[in-house]
C-alpha atoms as a printed R data frame, in Angstrom:
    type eleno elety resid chain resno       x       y       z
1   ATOM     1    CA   UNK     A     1 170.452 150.184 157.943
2   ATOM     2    CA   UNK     A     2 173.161 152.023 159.200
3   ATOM     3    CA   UNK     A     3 175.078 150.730 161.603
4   ATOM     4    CA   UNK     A     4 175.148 147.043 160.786
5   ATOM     5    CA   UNK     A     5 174.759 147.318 156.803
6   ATOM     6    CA   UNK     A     6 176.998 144.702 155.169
7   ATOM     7    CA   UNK     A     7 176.762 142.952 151.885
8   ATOM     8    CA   UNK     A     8 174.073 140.783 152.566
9   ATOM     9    CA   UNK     A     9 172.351 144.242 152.396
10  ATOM    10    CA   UNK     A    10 173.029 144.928 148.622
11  ATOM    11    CA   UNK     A    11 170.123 144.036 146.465
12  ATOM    12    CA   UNK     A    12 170.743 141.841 143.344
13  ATOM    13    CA   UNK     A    13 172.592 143.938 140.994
14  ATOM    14    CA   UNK     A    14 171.656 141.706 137.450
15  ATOM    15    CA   UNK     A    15 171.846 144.222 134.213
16  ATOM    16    CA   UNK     A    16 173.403 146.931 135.203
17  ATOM    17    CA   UNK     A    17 177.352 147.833 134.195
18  ATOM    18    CA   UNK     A    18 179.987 149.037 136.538
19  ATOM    19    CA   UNK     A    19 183.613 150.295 135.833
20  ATOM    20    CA   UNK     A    20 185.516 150.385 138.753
21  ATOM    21    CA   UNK     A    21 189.228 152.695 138.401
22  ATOM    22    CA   UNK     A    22 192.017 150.837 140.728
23  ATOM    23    CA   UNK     A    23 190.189 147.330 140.997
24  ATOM    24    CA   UNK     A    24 193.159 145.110 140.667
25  ATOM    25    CA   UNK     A    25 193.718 145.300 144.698
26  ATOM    26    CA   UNK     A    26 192.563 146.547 148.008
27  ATOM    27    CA   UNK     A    27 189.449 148.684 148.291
28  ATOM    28    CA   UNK     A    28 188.334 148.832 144.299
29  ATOM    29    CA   UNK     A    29 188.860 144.952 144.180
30  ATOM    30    CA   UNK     A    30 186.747 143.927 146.811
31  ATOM    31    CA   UNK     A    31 183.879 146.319 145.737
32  ATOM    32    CA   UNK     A    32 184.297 145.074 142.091
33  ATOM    33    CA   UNK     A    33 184.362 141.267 143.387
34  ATOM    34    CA   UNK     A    34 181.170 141.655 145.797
35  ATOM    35    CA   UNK     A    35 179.468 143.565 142.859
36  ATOM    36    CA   UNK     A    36 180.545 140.938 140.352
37  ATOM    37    CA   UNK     A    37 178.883 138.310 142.762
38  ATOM    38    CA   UNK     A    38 175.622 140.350 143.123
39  ATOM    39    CA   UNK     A    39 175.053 140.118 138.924
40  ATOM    40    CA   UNK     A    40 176.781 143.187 138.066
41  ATOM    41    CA   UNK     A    41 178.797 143.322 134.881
42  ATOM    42    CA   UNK     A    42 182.204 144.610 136.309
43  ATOM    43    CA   UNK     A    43 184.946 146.553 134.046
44  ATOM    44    CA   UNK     A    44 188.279 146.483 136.230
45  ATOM    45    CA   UNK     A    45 189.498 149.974 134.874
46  ATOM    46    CA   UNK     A    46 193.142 149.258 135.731
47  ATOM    47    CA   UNK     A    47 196.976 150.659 134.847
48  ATOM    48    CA   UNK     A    48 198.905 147.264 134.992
49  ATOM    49    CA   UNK     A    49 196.359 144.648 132.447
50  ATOM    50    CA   UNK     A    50 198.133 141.991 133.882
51  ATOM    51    CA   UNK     A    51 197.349 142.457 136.982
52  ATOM    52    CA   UNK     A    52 193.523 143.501 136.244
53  ATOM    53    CA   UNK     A    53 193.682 139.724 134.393
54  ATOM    54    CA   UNK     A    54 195.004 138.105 137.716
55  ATOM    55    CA   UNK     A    55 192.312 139.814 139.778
56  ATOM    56    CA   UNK     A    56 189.272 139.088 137.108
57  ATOM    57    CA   UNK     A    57 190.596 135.318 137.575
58  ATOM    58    CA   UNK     A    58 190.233 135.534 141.332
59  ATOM    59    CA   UNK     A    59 186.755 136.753 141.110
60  ATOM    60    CA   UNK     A    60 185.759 134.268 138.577
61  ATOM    61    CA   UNK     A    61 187.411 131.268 140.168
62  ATOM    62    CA   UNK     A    62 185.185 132.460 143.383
63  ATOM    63    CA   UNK     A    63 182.546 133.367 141.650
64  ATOM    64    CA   UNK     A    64 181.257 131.183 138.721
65  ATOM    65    CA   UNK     A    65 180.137 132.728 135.648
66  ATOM    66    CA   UNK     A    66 180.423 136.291 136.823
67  ATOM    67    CA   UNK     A    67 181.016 138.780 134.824
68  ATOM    68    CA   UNK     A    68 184.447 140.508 134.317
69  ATOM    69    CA   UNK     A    69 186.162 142.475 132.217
70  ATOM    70    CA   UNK     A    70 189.640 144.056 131.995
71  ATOM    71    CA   UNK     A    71 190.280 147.402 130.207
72  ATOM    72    CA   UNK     A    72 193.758 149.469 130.181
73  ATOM    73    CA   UNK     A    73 193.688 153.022 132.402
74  ATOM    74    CA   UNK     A    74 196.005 155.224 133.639
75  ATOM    75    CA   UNK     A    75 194.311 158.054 135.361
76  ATOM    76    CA   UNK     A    76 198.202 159.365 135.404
77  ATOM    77    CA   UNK     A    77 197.806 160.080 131.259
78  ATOM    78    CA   UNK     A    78 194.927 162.109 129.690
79  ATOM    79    CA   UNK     A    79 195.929 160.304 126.439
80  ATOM    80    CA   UNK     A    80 195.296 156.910 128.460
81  ATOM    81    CA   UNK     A    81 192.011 158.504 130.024
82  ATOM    82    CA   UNK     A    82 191.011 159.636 126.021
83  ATOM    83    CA   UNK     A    83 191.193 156.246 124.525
84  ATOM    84    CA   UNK     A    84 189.120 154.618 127.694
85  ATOM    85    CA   UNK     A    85 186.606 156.172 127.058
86  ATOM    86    CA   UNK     A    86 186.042 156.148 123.456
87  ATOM    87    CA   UNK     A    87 186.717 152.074 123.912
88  ATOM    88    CA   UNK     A    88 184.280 151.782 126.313
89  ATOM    89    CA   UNK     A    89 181.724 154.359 124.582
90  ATOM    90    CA   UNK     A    90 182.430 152.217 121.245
91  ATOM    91    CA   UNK     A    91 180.805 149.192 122.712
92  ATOM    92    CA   UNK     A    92 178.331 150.760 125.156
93  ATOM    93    CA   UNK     A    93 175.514 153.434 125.078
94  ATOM    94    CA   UNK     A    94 175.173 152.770 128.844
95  ATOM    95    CA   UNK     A    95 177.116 152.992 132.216
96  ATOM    96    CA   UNK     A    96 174.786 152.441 135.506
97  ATOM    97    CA   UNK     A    97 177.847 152.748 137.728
98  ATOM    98    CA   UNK     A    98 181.260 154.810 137.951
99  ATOM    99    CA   UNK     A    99 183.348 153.961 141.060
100 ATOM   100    CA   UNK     A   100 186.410 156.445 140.930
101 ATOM   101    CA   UNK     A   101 188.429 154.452 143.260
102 ATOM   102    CA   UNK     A   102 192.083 154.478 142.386
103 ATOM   103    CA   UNK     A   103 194.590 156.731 144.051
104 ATOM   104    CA   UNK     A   104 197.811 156.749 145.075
105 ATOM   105    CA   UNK     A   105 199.430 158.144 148.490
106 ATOM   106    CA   UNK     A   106 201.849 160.352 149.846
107 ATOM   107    CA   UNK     A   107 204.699 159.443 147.286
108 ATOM   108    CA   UNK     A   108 207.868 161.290 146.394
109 ATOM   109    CA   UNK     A   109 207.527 164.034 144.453
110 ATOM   110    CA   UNK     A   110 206.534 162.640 141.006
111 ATOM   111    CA   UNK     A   111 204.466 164.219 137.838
112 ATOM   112    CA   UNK     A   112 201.926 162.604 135.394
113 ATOM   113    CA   UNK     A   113 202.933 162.282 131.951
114 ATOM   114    CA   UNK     A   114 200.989 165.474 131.368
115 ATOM   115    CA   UNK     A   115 202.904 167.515 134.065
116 ATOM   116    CA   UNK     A   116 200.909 167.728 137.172
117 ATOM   117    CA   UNK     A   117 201.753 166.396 140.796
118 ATOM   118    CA   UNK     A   118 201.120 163.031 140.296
119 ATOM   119    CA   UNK     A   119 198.460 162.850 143.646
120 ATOM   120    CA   UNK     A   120 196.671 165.717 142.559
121 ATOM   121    CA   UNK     A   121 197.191 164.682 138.595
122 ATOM   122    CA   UNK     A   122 195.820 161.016 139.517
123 ATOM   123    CA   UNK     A   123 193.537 160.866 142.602
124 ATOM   124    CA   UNK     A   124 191.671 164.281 140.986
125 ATOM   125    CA   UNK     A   125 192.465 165.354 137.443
126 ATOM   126    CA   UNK     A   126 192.269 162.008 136.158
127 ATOM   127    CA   UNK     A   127 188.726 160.967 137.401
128 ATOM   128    CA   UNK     A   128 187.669 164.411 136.696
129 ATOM   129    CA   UNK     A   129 188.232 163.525 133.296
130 ATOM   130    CA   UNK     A   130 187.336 160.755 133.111
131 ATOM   131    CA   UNK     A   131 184.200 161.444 134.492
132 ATOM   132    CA   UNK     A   132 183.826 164.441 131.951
133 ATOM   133    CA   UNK     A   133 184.657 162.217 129.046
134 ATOM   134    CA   UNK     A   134 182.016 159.495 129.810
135 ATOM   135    CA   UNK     A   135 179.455 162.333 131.114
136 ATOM   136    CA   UNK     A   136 176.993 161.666 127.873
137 ATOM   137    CA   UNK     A   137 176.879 158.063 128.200
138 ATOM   138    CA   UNK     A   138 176.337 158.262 132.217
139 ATOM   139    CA   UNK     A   139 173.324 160.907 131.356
140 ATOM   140    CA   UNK     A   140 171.759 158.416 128.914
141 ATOM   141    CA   UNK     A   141 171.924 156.220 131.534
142 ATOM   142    CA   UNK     A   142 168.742 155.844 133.950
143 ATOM   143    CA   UNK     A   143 169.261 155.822 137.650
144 ATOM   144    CA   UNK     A   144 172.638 155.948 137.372
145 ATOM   145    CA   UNK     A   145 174.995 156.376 139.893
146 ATOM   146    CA   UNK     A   146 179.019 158.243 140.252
147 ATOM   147    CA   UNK     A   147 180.634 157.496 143.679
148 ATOM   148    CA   UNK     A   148 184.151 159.211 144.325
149 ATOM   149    CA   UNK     A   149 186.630 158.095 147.049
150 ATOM   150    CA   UNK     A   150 187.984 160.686 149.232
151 ATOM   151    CA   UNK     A   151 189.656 159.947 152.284
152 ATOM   152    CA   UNK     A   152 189.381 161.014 155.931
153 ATOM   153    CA   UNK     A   153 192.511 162.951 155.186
154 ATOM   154    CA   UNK     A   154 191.111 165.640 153.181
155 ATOM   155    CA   UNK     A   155 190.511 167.092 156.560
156 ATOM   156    CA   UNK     A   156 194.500 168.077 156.203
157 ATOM   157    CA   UNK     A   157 193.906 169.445 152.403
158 ATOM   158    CA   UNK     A   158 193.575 173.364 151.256
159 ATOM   159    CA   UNK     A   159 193.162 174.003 147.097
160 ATOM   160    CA   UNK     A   160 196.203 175.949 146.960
161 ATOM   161    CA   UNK     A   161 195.660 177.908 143.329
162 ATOM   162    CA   UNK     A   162 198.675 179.292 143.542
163 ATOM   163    CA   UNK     A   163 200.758 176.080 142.999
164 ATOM   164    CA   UNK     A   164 198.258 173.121 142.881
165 ATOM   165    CA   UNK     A   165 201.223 171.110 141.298
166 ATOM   166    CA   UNK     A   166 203.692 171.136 144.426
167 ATOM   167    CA   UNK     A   167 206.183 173.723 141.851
168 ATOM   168    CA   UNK     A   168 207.469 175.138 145.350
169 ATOM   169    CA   UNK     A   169 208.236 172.599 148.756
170 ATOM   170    CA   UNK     A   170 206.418 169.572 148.508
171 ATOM   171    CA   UNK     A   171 204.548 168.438 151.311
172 ATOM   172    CA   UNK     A   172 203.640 164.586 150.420
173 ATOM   173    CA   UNK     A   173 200.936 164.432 153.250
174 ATOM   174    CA   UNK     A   174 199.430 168.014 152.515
175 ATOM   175    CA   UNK     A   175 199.741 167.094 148.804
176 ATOM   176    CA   UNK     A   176 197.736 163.918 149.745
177 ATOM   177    CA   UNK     A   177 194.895 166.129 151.569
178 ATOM   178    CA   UNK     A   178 194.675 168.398 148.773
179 ATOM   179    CA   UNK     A   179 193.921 165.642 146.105
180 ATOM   180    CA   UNK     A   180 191.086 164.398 148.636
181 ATOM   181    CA   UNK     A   181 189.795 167.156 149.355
182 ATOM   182    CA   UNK     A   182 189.399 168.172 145.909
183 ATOM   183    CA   UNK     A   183 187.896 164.693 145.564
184 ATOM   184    CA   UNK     A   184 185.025 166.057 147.679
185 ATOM   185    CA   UNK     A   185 184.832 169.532 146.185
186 ATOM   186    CA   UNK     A   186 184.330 167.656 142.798
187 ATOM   187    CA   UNK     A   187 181.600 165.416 143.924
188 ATOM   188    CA   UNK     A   188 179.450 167.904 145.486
189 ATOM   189    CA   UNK     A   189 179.709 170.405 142.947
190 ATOM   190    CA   UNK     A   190 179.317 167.420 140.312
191 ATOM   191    CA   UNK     A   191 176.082 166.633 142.015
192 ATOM   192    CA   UNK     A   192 175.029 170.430 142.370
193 ATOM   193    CA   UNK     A   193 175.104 170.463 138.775
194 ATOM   194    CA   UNK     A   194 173.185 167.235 138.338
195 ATOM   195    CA   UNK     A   195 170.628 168.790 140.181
196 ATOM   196    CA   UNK     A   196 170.122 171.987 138.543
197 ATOM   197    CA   UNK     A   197 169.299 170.244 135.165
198 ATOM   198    CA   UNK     A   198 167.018 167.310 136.887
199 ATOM   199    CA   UNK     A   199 169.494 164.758 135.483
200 ATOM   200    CA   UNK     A   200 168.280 160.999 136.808
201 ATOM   201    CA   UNK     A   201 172.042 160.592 138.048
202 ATOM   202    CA   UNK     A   202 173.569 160.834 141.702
203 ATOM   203    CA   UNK     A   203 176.577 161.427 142.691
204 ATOM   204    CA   UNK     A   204 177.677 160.354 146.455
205 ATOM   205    CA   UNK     A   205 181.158 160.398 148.124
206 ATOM   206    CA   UNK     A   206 182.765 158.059 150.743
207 ATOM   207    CA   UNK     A   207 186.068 156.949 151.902
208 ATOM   208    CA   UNK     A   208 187.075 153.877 153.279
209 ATOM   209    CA   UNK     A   209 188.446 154.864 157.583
210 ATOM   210    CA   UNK     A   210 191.401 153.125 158.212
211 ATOM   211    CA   UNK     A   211 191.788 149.943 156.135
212 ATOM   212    CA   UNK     A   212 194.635 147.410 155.628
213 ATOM   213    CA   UNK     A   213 195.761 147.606 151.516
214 ATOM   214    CA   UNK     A   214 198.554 148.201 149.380
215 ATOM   215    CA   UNK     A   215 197.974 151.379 149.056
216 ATOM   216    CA   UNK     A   216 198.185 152.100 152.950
217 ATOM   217    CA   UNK     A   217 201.964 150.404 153.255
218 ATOM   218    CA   UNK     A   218 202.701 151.853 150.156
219 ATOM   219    CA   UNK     A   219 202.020 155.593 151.467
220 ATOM   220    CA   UNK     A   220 204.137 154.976 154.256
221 ATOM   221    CA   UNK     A   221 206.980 153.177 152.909
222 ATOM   222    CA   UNK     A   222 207.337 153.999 149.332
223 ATOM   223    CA   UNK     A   223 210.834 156.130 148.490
224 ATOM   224    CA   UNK     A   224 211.364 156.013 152.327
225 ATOM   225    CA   UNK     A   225 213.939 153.679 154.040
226 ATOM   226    CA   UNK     A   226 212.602 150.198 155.646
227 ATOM   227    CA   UNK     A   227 211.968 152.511 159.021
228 ATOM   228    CA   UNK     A   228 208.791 154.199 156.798
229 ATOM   229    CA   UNK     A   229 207.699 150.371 155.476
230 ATOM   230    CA   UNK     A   230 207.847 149.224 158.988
231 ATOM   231    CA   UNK     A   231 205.807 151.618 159.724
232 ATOM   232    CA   UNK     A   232 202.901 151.105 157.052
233 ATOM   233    CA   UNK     A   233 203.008 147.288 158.164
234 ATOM   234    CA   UNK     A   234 202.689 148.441 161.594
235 ATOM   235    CA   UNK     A   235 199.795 150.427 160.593
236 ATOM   236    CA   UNK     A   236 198.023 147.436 158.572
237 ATOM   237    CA   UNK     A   237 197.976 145.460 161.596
238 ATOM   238    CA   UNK     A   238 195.363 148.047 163.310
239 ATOM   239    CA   UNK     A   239 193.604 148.818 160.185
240 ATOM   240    CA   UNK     A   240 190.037 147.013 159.575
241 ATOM   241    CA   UNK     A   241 190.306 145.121 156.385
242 ATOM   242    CA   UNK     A   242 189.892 145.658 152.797
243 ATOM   243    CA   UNK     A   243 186.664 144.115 152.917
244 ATOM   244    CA   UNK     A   244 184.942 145.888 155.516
245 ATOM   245    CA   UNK     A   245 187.293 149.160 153.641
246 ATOM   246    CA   UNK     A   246 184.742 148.865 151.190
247 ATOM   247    CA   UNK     A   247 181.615 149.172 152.507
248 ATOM   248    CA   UNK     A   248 181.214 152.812 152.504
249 ATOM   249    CA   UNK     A   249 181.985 152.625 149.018
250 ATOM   250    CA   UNK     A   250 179.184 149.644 148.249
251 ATOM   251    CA   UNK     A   251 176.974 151.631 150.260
252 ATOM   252    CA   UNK     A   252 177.201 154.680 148.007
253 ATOM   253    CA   UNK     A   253 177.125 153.037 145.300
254 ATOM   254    CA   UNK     A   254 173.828 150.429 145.945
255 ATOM   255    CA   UNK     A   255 171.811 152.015 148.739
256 ATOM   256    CA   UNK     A   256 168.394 153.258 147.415
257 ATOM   257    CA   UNK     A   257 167.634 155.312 150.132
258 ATOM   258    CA   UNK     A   258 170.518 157.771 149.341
259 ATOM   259    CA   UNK     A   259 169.371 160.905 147.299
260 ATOM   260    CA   UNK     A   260 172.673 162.564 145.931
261 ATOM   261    CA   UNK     A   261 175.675 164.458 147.695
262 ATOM   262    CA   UNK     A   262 176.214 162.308 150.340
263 ATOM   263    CA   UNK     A   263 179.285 161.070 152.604
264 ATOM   264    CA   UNK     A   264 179.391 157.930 153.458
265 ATOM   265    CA   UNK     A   265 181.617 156.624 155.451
266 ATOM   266    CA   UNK     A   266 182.977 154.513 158.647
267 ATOM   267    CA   UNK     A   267 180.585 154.882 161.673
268 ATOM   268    CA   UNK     A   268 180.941 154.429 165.609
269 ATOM   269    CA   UNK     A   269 177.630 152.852 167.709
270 ATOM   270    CA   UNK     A   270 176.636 156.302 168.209
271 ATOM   271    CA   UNK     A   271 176.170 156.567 164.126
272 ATOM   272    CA   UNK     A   272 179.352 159.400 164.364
273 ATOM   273    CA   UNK     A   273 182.117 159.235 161.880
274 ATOM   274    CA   UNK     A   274 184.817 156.734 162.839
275 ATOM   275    CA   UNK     A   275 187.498 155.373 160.742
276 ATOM   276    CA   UNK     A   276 186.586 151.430 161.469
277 ATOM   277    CA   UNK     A   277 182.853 150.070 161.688
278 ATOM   278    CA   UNK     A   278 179.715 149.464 159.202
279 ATOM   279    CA   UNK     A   279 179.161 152.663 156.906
280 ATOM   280    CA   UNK     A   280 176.544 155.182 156.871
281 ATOM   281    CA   UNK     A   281 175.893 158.759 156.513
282 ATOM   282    CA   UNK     A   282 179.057 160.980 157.613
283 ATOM   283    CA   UNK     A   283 180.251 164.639 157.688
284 ATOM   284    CA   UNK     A   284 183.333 166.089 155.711
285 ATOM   285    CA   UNK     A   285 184.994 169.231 156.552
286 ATOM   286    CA   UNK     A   286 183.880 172.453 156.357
287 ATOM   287    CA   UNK     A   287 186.625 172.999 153.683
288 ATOM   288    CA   UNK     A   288 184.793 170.802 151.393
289 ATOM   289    CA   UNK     A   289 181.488 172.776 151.800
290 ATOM   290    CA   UNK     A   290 183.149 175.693 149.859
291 ATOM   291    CA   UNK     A   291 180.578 176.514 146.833
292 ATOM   292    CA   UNK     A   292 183.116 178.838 145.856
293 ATOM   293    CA   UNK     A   293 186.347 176.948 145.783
294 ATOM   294    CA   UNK     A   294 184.619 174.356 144.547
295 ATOM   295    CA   UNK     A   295 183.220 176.413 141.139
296 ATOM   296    CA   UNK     A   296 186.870 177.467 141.030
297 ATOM   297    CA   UNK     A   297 187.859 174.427 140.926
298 ATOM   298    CA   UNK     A   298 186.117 173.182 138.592
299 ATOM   299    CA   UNK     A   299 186.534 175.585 135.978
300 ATOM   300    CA   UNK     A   300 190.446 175.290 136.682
301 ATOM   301    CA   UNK     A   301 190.247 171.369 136.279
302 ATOM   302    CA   UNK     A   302 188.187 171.513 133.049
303 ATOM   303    CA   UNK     A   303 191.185 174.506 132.013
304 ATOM   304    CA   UNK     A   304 194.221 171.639 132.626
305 ATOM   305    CA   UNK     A   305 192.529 168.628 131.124
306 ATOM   306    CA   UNK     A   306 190.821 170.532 128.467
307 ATOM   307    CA   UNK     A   307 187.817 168.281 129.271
308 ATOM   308    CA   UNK     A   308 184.334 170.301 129.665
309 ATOM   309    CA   UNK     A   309 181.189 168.245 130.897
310 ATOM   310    CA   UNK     A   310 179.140 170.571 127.939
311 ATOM   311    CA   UNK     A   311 176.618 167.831 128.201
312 ATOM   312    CA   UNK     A   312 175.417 169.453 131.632
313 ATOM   313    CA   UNK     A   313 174.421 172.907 130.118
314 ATOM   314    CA   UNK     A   314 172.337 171.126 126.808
315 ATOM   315    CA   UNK     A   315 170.846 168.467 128.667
C-alpha cells in the first residue's frame, strides 16, 4: 500500500523482459538491479557499453544468476534509437516492460546529432521514438506495461511551439521543465490512445522527488564553475537516495492495482505529493492535463522523428 510500499512489495517478476533507458547509474540502475533480483530479464539500454558492462557486473556479483543484458542507446541519435530497436525486435517478439528513464539536466546549450535541444531531443524525442519504434512488439505483448519519468520540475515547463529547440535565449532550467513536462503530455496522451483501441497495455508516469544521483550534481555543476558543483553536492546531501529515488518508478512499473495514466510519485504521511517518502498515487500540473497541447504535441514529435505509432490506428 501506499505509504509504506517498498520492494519487499514487488511480486516475483520470473518471465517477463524489461529494457530499462539510462540504467548504468542512479535511478534506472537501481530499478533495473531490484527488477533483475525479482526474476526479471533486464536489458540496460545504455549510451556508454562500458559502463552498462560495469553496472550488469554489479548486479550479477549481488545477485547470482540474474539476468542481464547490455545493449548500445543513445536517445541523443535517431540513427542510434533505429538500430535498437530492430536489434532488440530481431531477437524478441515480446517486451513486458519499457522504463524510459534516462535524461539529462539543465546543461549548456547543446543539440542532438539530429539538431534538437539536447533536453528536449533526449529526455522527450528520443523515448518518443523509441517508444514508437518498439510500439508493435509492446502491443503483441500481454499485460504489458510503459512507465515514463518526468520530474517534479515539469511544474516550471510550457511546450513552447514556437521554438521548442531553445533557437532564441536558452533558459537551461525552463528548457529542463519543458522536456518533463512533455514527458507527461506524452504519457497521458500515449495511454489515451491505448485506451481508445482496448490495447492490453498501460502506460503510467512517475518521477523520482528529490534523490541523490549523478544526474542531480551533474545538473547543477556541469559547464558551471566549482561554485555550481558545490552546489549539486550540497544538494545530494539532503536528497533521499537513489534507492528509495526509485520507488515511484518500481511502483509504476509492478503495482497491479494501477489501471493506466497514473502519477506516481513521492508521498508525505498525509498520502500528498512530497519530493522524499514511499510512492503512491500523485497529481501533476494542470499544464500536463492539456488534451490539446498534448495532441499537438504529438503530431509535432511524430513530424521531427519521422516515427508514427501506425500500429495504434490498425490494431
Amino acid at each position: 500500500m501506499a505509504g509504506s510500499w517498498d520492494t519487499t512489495s514487488i511480486p516475483n517478476q520470473s518471465g517477463k523482459r524489461v529494457v530499462v533507458t539510462g540504467s548504468n547509474s542512479g535511478i534506472g540502475f537501481e530499478a533495473a538491479k531490484v527488477l533483475a533480483a525479482k526474476g526479471a530479464e533486464v536489458i540496460l539500454a545504455v549510451r556508454n557499453v562500458e559502463k552498462g558492462n560495469q553496472a550488469a557486473d554489479r548486479i550479477q556479483t549481488q545477485f547470482k544468476g540474474a539476468k542481464v543484458e547490455v545493449m548500445e542507446l543513445d536517445l541523443a541519435d535517431l540513427d542510434s534509437i533505429h538500430h535498437f530497436a530492430d536489434a532488440y525486435r530481431s531477437r524478441w517478439s515480446t517486451l513486458e516492460l519499457l522504463i524510459n528513464n534516462a535524461g539529462v539536466m539543465v546543461p549548456p546549450f547543446r543539440q542532438t546529432k539530429d539538431g534538437f535541444e539536447l533536453q528536449f531531443g533526449t529526455n522527450h524525442l528520443g523515448h518518443f521514438a523509441l517508444t514508437g519504434r518498439l510500439i508493435e512488439t509492446i502491443l503483441a505483448t500481454p499485460k504489458a506495461r510503459v512507465v515514463v519519468v518526468s520530474s517534479a520540475a515539469h511544474t516550471r515547463g510550457v511546450i513552447n511551439f514556437d521554438d521548442l529547440n531553445w533557437t532564441r535565449g536558452y533558459k537551461r532550467w525552463a528548457a529542463y521543465g519543458q522536456s518533463k513536462l512533455a514527458n507527461l503530455l506524452f504519457a497521458y496522451e500515449f495511454e489515451r490512445k491505448l485506451e481508445a483501441i482496448h490495447a492490453d497495455v498501460k502506460c503510467i508516469a512517475c518521477h523520482p522527488g528529490f534523490a541523490a544521483t549523478n544526474l542531480t550534481a551533474a545538473g547543477f555543476g556541469l559547464g558551471k564553475s566549482w561554485i555550481g558543483k558545490s552546489v549539486g553536492e550540497f544538494a545530494n546531501v539532503f536528497a533521499q537516495s537513489a534507492a528509495m529515488g526509485a520507488l515511484p518508478t518500481l511502483y509504476a512499473a509492478t503495482e497491479s492495482g494501477l489501471k493506466g495514466g497514473e502519477y506516481i510519485g513521492p508521498t508525505s504521511r498525509s498520502g500528498r505529493n512530497s519530493m522524499r517518502g514511499y510512492p503512491g498515487i500523485v497529481t501533476s500540473n494542470h499544464r500536463s492535463m492539456d488534451k490539446d497541447v498534448a495532441k499537438r504535441l504529438w503530431e509535432v514529435s511524430e513530424e521531427l522523428t519521422g516515427v508514427r505509432f501506425a500500429a495504434l490506428d490498425s490494431f
